[in-house]
N, C-alpha and C positions, 0 to 999 in steps of 0.2 A: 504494500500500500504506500502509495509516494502522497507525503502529508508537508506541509509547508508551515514553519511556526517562526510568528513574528512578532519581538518582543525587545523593548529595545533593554530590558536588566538584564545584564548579562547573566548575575547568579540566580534568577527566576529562569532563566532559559533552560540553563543545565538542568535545574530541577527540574523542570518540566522533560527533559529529554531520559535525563535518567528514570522517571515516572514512567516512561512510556515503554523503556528498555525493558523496565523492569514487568511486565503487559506479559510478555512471551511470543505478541505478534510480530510478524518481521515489518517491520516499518522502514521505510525511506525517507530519511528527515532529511531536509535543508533548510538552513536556519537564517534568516533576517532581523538586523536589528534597529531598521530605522522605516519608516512607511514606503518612502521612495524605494529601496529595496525592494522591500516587500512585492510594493508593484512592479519593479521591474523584474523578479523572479516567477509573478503572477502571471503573466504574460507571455513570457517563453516556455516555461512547461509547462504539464496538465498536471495537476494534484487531484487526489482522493477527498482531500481534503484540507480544510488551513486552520490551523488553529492561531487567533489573532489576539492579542494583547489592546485591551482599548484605550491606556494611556502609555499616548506615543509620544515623540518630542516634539513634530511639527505640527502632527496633527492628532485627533482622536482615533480610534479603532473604526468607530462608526463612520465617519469622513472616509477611510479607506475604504468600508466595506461598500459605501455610494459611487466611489471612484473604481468598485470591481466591477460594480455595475453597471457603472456608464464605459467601460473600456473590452468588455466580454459582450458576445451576444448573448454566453450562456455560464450564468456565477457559479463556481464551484462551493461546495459545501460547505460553509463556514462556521465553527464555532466560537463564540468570543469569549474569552480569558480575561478577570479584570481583579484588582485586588479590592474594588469597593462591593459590596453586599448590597445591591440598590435592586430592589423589585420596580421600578419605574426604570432603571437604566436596564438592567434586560427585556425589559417589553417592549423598550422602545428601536432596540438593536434587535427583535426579533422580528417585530415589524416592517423593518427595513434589510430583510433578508436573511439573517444569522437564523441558522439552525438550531443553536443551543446558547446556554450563558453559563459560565460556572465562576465563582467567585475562588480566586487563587490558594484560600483557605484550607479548598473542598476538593484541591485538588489530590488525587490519587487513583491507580494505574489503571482501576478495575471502572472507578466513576468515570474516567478519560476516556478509555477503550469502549464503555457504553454512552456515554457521549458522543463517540466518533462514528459507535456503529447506527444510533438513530439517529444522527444528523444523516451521515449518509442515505438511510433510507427514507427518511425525510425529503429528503434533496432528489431521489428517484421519483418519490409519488409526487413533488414538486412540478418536476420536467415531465412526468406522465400529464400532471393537470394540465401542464403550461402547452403543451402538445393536441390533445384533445380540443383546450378552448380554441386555439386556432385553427383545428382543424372544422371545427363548430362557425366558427366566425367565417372562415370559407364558406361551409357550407350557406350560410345565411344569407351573404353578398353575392354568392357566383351564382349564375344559371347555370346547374345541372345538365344540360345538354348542349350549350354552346361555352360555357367558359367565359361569358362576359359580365360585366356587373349586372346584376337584376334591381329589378324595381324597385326595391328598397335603400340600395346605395342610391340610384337616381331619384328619388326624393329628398334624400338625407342630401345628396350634391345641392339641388336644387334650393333649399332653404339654407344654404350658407352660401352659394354660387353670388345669389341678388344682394343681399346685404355686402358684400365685399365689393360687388362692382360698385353699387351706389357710393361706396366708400370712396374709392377707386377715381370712380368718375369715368366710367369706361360703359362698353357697350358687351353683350352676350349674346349667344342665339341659342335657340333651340330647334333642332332640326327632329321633326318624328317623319319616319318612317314606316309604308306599310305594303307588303309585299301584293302584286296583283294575282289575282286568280289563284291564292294559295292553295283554295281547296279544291280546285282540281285534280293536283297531282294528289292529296291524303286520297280525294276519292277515285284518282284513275290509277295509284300506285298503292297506295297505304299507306297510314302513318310513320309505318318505318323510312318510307322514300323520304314523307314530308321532311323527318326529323333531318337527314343527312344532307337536305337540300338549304333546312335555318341553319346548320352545323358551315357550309358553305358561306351560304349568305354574311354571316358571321364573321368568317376569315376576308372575303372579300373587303366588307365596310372596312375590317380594321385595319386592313392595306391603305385603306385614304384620311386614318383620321392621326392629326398630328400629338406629340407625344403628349402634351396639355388637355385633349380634350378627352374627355368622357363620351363611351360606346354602352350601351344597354341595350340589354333584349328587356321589355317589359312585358311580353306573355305573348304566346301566340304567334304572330308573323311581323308582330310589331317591335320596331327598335326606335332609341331615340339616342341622338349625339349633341352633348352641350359644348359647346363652341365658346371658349370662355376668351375676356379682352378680346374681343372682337376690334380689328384695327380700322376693316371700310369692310362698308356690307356687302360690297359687291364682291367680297370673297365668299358669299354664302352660294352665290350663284354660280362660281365656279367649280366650288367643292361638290353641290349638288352634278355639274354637268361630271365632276371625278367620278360620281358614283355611279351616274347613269353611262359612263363608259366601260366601269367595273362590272359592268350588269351585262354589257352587251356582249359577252361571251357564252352561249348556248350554256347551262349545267346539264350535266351528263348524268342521269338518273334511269338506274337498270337497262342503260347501254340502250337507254333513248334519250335525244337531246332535249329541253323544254329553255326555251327563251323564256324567261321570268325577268319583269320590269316590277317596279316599285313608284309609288306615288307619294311623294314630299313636301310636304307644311312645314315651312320656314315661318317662326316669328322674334323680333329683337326688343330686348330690352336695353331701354326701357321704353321705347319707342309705341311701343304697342301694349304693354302692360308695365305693373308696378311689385307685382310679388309673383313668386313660384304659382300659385292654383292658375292666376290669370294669365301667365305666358304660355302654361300647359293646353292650357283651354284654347287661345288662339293658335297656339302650334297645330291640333288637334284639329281644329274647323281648317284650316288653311290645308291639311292633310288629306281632308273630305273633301273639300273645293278641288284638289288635284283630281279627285277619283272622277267628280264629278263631270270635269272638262275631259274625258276619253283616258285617262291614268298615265304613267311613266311621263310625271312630270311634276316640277315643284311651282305650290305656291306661296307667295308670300302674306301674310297677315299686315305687317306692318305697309300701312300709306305710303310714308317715306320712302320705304324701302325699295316697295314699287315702283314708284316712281322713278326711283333710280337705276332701277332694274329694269325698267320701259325704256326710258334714256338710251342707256346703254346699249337695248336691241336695233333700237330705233336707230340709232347711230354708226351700227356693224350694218343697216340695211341702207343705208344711204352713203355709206364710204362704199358700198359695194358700188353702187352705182355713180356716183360722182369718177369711182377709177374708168368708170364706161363713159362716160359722159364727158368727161375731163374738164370737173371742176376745179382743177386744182389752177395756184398761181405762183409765183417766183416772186419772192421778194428781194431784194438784194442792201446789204450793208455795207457801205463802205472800209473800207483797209487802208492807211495813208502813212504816207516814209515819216517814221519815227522825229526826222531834226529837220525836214523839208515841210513836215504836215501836206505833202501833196499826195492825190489820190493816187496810189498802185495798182489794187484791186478791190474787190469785192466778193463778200459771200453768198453763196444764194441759198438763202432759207425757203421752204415749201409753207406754203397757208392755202386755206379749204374753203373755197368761193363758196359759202350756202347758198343756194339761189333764195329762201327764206331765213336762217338763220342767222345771215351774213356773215362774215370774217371767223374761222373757228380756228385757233391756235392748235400747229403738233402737237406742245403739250399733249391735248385732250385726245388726239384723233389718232398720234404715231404706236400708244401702246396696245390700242385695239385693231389698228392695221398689221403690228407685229404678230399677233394671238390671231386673225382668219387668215395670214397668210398672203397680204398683198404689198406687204413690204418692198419685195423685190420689181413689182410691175410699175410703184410710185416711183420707185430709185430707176429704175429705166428711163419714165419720165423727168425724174429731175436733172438726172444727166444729159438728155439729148436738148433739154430745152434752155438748160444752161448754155449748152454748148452751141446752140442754135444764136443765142442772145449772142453770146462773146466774138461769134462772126458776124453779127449784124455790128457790133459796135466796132471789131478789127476794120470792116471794109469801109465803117465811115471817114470820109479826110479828118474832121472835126473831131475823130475817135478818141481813144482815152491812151494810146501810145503803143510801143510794141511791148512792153514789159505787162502791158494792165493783165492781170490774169482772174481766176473767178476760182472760187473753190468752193465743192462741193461736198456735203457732209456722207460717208459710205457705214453702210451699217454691219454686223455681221451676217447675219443672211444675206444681204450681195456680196459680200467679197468672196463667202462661202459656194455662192452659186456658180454651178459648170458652167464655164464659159464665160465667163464676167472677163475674164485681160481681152477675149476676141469681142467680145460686146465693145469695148470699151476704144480699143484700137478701131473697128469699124464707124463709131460717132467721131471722133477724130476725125478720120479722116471723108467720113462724108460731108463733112462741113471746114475742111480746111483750115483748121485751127492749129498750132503747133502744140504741140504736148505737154511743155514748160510752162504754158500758161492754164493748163489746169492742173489744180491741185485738190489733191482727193485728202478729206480728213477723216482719220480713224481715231475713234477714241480708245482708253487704252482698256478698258472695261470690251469692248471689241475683239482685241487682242489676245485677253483673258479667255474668250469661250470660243476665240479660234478652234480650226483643224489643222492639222500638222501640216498642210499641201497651203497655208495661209504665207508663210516664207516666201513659196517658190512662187506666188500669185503674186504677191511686193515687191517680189525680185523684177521681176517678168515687166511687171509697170513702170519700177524707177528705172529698167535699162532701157524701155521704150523711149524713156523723156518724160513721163509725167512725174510731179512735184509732190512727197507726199510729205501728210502733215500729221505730227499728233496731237490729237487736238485734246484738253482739258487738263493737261500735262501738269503733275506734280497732285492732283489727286487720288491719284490711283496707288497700288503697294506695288509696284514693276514696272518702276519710271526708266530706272539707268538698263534695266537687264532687256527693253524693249528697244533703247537704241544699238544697244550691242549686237541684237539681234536683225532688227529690220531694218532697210536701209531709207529714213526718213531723212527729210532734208529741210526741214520747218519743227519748229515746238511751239505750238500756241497755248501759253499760259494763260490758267487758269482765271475768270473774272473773282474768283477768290483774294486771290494773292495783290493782287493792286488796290481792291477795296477793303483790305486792311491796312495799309499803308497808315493811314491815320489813323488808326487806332490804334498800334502798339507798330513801336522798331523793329520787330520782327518780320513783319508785310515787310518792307524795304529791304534786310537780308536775306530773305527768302527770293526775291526778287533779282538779287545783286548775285546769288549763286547761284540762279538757274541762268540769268544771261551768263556769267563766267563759265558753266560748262558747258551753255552751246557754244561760246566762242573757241573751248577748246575743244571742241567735237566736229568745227567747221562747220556750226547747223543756225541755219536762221531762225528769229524768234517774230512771234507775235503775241502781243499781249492784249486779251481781251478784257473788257468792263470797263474803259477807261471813260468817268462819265464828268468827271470835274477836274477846273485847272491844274490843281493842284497832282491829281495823279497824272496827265498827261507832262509834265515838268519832272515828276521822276523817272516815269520813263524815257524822258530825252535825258536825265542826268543820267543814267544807269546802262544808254546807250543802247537802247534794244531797235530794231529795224523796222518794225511796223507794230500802229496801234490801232484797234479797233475799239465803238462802245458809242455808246450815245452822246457823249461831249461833242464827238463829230456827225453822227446823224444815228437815226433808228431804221431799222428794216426797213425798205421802200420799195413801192411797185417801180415797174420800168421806168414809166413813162416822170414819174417824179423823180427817177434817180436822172433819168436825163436831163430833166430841167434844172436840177441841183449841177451838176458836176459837169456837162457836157460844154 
């Protein structure tokens, strides 16, 4: 029996050891005579048992026996040894886990060795109880045939979920869940199919739901997911569309397939209710509303939410058709020699002629042109029309010079796409433009979700002659390792970094070391944001090549950039 005894009187220890010699059992003693010991002998071996001294030098016995318990998942059998006689100080050390108490008086070999054999078994039917109640507490919480929380932890979530968001100041959802035509297969296969096919369903959802939020089976075919800190709701709509993707795979039951779709009631709090009953209740109606509109499909409860979720349909169906239509228009900003302030070039930015809405900024319209996929068809357009402009303004006498160039903003999905260098040499040269005057910018977040054949498509365009740029330079964590890599020939600093200028000394050395390594890089710089005197004056102190930003003008259609600058 390997026992551990921790005591910091030296001559109480011996006696205690010789006590135990004297037993007849073979005992494995290692001995401790200060707490920290104690604990850190506690820790690397396993003991039968400890027999503990409860006045120690740093601390009490009891303090130890708290620190076995917060440092173990599982406290080994302790008895506590003390020289005081206190029935309130053994109950209170038994309370807080010790096995047994014996007053140092009382000590002797036959009272120890039965001390140590009912603590030990004490300490067995301890970890028996301690095993059962969790296994009990499992059973309470889990659903039985899927493994996920059942409807008792989802109400116990549910009444602390609201109180904390409101806390918070945050947003929640509740998404319920309810399988279409369940009883079908119970009644064209059996209940056993049904079972294997929730057992599926199950694993499916919890492929889509992130490691924060809560999954429930709450009886039957029904589940619910709490979506907690909800950051914009129009992640509810996406998440729904994850599930109804995760659905669109036939389930395979008795080696027949059955397409099985599910209908979804979304509601957010607080937006549509104020406590747990009333979110459930509109989750729940919103669930029915689905069933009701033909199934395999979500609705929302919340007004707002709809709303914004209308928007947002409404707005994938008119970018669809404005790319047919070609609503789209070019605005352009000017770019001007850093210590001349004369115009060089210009950028041309995309904006979305609504023919009702009027004027809609990328912001709004470029992350849901990236999400259906027409990224690459607008970036066609931006490209040719740019490049169409930059020839109409080359062939003018009154033009803008032979250096003026235009640059064009390239996303990863086009630079990704086959065929993008022969795209790009073909506009070229259909419109007679030289190569050096356009310059393509890649930001470095671009570069990051690159494919490895991204090099040899950079490579391919700077030996052609065109000008690349990277644009938003010194935000990203792969500033220096992207010029070592690709071969840029512009760094457009950040609107960041100029408009801190004034407000701490740092804007200015950050500034002052990103022009010093493109000068030692051989790499031209432009600095964006540049909206007041004061920062266009650092930039000609710090000596950078071109500035851009509103001090000089704001995104402009054509025919205004002509009248400005022509």
């Amino acid at each position: 029996m390997n026992l551990l005894l921790i005591d910091d009187d030296m001559v109480d220890r011996a006696n205690t050891v010789r006590t135990l010699n004297r037993s007849g059992y073979r005992l494995n003693i290692t001995e401790a005579e200060t707490a920290e010991d104690g604990l850190g002998q506690y820790k690397k071996a396993t003991y039968d048992i400890v027999l503990l001294d409860y006045q120690l030098p740093t601390m009490t016995g009891l303090d130890l026996l708290k620190l076995f318990h917060s440092n173990s998942q599982e406290c080994h059998a302790v008895v506590m040894i003390s020289n005081y006689d206190d029935e309130d100080l053994a109950i209170s050390c038994i309370e807080n886990g010790a096995q047994d108490f014996i007053p140092k008086s009382e000590l002797s070999s036959s009272r120890l060795i039965r001390a140590i054999m009912h603590a030990k078994e004490r300490y067995k039917i301890d970890q028996q109880l301690r095993r059962s109640h969790e296994q009990l507490k499992v059973m309470a919480e889990r659903d039985a045939l899927t493994g996920l929380s059942n409807r008792y932890v989802f109400e116990e979530a549910m009444t602390t979920a609201i109180p904390r968001a409101e806390r918070q100041g945050v947003r929640l959802a509740l998404l319920m869940l309810d399988l279409d035509c369940f009883k079908v297969v119970n009644d064209t296969l059996g209940h056993a199919a049904g079972d294997r096919l929730l057992v599926e369903v199950a694993k499916r959802l919890s492929s889509q739901v992130r490691g924060g939020d809560l999954l429930c089976r709450l009886g039957g075919d029904e589940f619910a997911i709490l979506v907690d800190n909800l950051v914009d709701p129009i992640m509810m709509r996406q998440f729904s569309q994850r599930i109804f993707s995760a659905f669109s795979t036939p389930f395979i039951l008795e080696e027949i397939e059955f397409s099985i779709s599910a209908s979804i009631g979304i509601a957010i709090y607080p937006d549509c209710a104020q406590d747990a009953m009333q979110l459930m209740k509109c989750a729940d109606v919103a669930m029915y509303r689905s069933k009701e509109k033909g199934r395999n499909r979500a609705s929302y409860y919340s007004q707002s939410l709809h709303e914004e979720v209308s928007r947002r349909i409404e707005l994938e169906r008119e970018l669809r058709r404005a790319a047919v239509e070609n609503e789209f228009v070019l605005y352009y900003q000017p770019q001007v020699d850093c210590m001349s302030e004369k115009l060089v070039g210009a950028e041309a930015l995309i904006r979305w002629q609504h023919p009702e809405k009027g004027l809609i900024s990328p912001v709004e319209f470029i992350p849901i042109a990236e999400e259906i996929g027409l990224i690459p068809k607008i970036g066609d357009w931006v490209l040719e029309t740019a490049c169409a402009q930059l020839q109409r303004w080359n062939k003018n006498t009154a033009g803008y010079g032979d250096n003026f160039s235009i640059s064009v903003n390239i996303s990863a999905l086009e630079l990704n796409q086959q065929g993008f260098f022969a795209k790009v040499e073909r506009v070229i040269e259909q419109y007679e433009i030289s190569p050096q005057l356009l310059e393509l910018e890649i930001t470095e977040s671009t570069l990051i979700n690159s494919t490895p054949e991204t090099a040899q498509i950079l490579k391919a365009l700077s030996d052609y002659g065109i000008t690349l740029s990277l644009d938003d330079f010194g935000t990203g964590y792969s500033s220096l390792s992207q010029l070592q890599v690709y071969p840029f020939e512009v760094l457009k600093v950040d609107r960041s970094f100029v408009q801190s200028i004034e407000d701490n000394d740092d804007g200015a050395l950050f500034l002052e070391a990103i022009n010093a390594l493109a000068r030692v890089l051989g790499i031209k710089t432009v600095v964006e944001g540049v909206e007041r005197e004061t920062q266009k004056m650092w930039c000609q102190k710090l000596g950078f090549d071109r500035m851009q930003g509103y001090y000089f003008a704001k995104p402009m259609p054509t025919a205004m950039f002509e009248k400005q600058f022509l």
